[in-house]
Structures are given as structure tokens and as C-alpha cells.
Residue frames relative to the residue before (quaternion, step in Angstrom):
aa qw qx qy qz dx dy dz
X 1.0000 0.0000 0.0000 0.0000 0.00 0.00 0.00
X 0.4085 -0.6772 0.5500 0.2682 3.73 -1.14 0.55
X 0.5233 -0.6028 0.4139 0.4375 3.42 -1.49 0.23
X 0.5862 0.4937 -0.4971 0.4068 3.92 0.58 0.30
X 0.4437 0.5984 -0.5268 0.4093 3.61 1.33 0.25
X 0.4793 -0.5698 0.5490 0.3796 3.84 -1.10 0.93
X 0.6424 -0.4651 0.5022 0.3447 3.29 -2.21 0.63
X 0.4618 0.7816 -0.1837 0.3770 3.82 0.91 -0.53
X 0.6855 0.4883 -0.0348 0.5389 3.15 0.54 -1.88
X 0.7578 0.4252 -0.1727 0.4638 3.14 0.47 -2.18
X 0.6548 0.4994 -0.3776 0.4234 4.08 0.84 -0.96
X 0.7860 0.3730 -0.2869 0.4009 3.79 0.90 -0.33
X 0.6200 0.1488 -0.3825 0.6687 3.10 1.25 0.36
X 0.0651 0.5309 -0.7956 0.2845 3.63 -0.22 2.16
X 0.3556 -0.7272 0.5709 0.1371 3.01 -1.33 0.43
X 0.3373 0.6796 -0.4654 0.4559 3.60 1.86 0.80
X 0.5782 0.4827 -0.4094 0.5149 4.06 0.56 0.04
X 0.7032 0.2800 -0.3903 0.5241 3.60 0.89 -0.50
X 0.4591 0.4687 -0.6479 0.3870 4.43 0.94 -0.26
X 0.6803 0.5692 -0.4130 0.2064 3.41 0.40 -1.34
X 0.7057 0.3910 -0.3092 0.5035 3.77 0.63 -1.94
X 0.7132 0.4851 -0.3924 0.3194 4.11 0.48 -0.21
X 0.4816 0.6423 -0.2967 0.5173 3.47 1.88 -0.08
X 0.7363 0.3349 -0.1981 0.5537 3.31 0.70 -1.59
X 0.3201 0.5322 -0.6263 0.4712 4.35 0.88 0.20
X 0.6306 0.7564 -0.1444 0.0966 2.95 -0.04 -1.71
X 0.7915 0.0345 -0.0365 0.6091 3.00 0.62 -1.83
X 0.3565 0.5710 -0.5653 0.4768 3.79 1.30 0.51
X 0.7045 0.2831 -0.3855 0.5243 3.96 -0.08 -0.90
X 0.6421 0.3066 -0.5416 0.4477 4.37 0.14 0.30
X 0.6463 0.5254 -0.4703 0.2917 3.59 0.24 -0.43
X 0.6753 0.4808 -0.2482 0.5012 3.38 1.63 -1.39
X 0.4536 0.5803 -0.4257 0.5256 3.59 1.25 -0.16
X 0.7721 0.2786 -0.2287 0.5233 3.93 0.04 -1.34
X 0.4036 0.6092 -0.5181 0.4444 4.06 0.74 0.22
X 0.7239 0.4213 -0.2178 0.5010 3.70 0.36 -2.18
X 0.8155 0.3799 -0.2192 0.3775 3.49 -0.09 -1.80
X 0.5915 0.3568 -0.5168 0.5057 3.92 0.77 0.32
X 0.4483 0.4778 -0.4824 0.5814 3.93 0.58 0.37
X 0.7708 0.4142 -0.2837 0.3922 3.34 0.06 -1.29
X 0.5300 0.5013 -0.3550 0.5846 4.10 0.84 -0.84
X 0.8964 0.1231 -0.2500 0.3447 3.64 -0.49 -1.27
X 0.7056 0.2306 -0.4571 0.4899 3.93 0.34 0.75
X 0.8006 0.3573 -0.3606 0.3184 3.46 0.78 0.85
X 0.0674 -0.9370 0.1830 0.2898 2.85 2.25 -0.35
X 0.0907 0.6429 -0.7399 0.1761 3.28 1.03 0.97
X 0.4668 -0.6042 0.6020 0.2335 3.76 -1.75 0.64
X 0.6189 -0.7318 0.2200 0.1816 3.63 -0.77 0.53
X 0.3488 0.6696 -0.4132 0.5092 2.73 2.23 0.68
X 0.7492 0.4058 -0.3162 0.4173 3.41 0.61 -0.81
X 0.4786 0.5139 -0.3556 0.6168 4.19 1.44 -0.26
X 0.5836 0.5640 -0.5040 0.2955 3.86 0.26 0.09
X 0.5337 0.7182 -0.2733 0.3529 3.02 1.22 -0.83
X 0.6020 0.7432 -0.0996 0.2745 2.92 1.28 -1.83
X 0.7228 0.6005 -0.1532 0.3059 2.95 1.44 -1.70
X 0.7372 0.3275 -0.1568 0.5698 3.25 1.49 -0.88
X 0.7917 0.1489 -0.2456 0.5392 4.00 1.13 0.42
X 0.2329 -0.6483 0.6119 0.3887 3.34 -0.82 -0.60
X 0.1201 -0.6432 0.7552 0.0390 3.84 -0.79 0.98
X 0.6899 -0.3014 0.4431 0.4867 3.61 -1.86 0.20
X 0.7339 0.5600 -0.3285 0.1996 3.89 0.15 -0.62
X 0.3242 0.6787 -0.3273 0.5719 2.90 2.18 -1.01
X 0.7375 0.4649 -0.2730 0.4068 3.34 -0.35 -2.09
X 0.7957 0.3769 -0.3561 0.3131 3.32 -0.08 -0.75
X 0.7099 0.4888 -0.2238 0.4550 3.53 1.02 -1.08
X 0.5505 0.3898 -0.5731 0.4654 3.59 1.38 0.00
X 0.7522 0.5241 -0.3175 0.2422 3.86 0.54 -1.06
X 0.3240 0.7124 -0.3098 0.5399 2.90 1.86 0.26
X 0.7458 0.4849 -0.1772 0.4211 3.52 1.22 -1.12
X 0.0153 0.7223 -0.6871 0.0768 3.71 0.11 1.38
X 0.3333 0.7461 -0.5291 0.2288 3.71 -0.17 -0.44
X 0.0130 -0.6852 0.6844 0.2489 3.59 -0.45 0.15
X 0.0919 -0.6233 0.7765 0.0046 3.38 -2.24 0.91
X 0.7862 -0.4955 0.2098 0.3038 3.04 -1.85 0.93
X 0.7228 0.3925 -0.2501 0.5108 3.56 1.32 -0.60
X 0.4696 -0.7066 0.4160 0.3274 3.74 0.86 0.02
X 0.5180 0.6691 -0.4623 0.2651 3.75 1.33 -0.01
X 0.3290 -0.7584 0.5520 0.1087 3.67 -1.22 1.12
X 0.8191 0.2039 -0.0322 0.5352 3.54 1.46 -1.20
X 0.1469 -0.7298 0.6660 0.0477 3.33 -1.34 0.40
X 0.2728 -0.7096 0.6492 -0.0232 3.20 -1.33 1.70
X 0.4986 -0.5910 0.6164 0.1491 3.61 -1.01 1.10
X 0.4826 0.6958 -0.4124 0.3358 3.64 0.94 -0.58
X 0.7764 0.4379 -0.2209 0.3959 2.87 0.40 -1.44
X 0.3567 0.5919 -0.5388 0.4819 4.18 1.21 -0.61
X 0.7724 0.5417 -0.2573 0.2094 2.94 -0.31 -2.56
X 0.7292 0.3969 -0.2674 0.4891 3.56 0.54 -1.44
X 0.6711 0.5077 -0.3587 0.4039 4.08 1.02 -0.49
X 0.6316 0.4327 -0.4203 0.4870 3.88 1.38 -0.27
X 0.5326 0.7291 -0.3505 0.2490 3.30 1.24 -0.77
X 0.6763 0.5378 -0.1186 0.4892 3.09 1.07 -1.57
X 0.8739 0.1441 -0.2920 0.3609 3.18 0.55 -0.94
X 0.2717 0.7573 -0.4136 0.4263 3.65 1.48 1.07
X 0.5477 0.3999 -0.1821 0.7120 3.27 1.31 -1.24
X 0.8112 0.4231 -0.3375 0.2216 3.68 -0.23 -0.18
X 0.2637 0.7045 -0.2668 0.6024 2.73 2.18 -0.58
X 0.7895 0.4213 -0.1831 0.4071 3.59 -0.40 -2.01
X 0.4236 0.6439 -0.3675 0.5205 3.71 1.13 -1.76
X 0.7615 0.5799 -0.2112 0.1981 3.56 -0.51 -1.68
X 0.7599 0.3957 -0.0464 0.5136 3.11 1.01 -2.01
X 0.5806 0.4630 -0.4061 0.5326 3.72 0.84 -0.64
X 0.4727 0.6515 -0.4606 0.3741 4.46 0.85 -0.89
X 0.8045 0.4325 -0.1937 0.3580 3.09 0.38 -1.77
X 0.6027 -0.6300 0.4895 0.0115 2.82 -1.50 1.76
X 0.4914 -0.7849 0.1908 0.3255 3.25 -0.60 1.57
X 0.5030 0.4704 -0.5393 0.4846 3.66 1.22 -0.03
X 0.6289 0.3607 -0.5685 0.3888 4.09 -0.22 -0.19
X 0.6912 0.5834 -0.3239 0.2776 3.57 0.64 -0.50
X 0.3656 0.6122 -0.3055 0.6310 3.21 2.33 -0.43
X 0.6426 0.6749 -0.2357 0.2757 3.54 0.45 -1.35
X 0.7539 0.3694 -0.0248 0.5428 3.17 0.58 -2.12
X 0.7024 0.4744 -0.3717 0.3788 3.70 0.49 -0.09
């Protein structure tokens, strides 16, 4: 945006609504991650090095250790998709970038 663009204009297309929805992706796909993979650890006791992996793919091992996961918990979840991480760094990566290209070449004097 230019500097004859109103404060307005420029505040709705900020690119802090997308840090925000690519943060809260983020720590929704760990929480639903530490939901499954504490099921998965205590009726399979794999230890929590070897479920890290998990967090950022699904390999046959995932698969197995979720289907492994009968237990009932308070939220009924059995599986966890990496998808949801992936699509939560994405966003806020591009927002991040989004962000720095906005800023106007005197903040860029500024911040350095």
C-alpha cells in the first residue's frame, strides 16, 4: 500500500488477522495432537520421543498407534492430521512475509 492510502484501508488489509488465524491453526492441531498421542503413550507406551514424529506426518506408525487407540477421552478424538499444523505455519509464514513487504519504506529505515 502507498502512503496516500488512508489509515483505514491500510488497517483492513493488515495482515495481523491472518498472524493471528495462523497462530491459533497452530496451537489447535498441538492440542489435538497432545489429546490423541496421550491415549496413544498410555495404552501403548511408546515414550514421546518416538510420537513426535507423528506431529508433523502420519507414517504407518502414526496409523498404527492411533488404531491402537480405543480408550475413550473427554473429547472422543481417535485421529490426528498434521494438516492442520502444516496449513497453521503456512499462513502465518505468508503473514509474516505479507507483513514485511506492507511496511513503508520509512518503517523499514526504522526496524533495522
Amino acid at each position: 500500500m502507498t502512503e496516500n492510502t488512508p489509515a483505514s484501508v491500510r488497517k483492513l488489509f493488515s495482515p495481523r488477522w491472518l498472524e493471528a488465524a495462523g497462530i491459533v491453526l497452530t496451537l489447535i492441531a498441538l492440542v489435538w495432537w497432545a489429546i490423541v498421542y496421550a491415549q496413544v503413550m498410555s495404552n501403548t507406551g511408546f515414550p514421546i520421543e518416538r510420537t513426535l514424529p507423528c506431529l508433523l506426518q502420519t507414517s504407518d506408525r502414526c496409523s498404527l498407534a492411533m488404531s491402537l487407540c480405543k480408550t475413550w477421552h473427554f473429547l472422543g478424538i481417535r485421529r490426528y492430521s498434521p494438516e492442520l499444523l502444516w496449513t497453521g505455519a503456512i499462513i502465518s509464514s505468508f503473514a509474516l512475509l505479507w507483513g514485511s513487504f506492507m511496511q513503508n519504506p520509512r518503517q523499514r529505515k526504522e526496524g533495522t
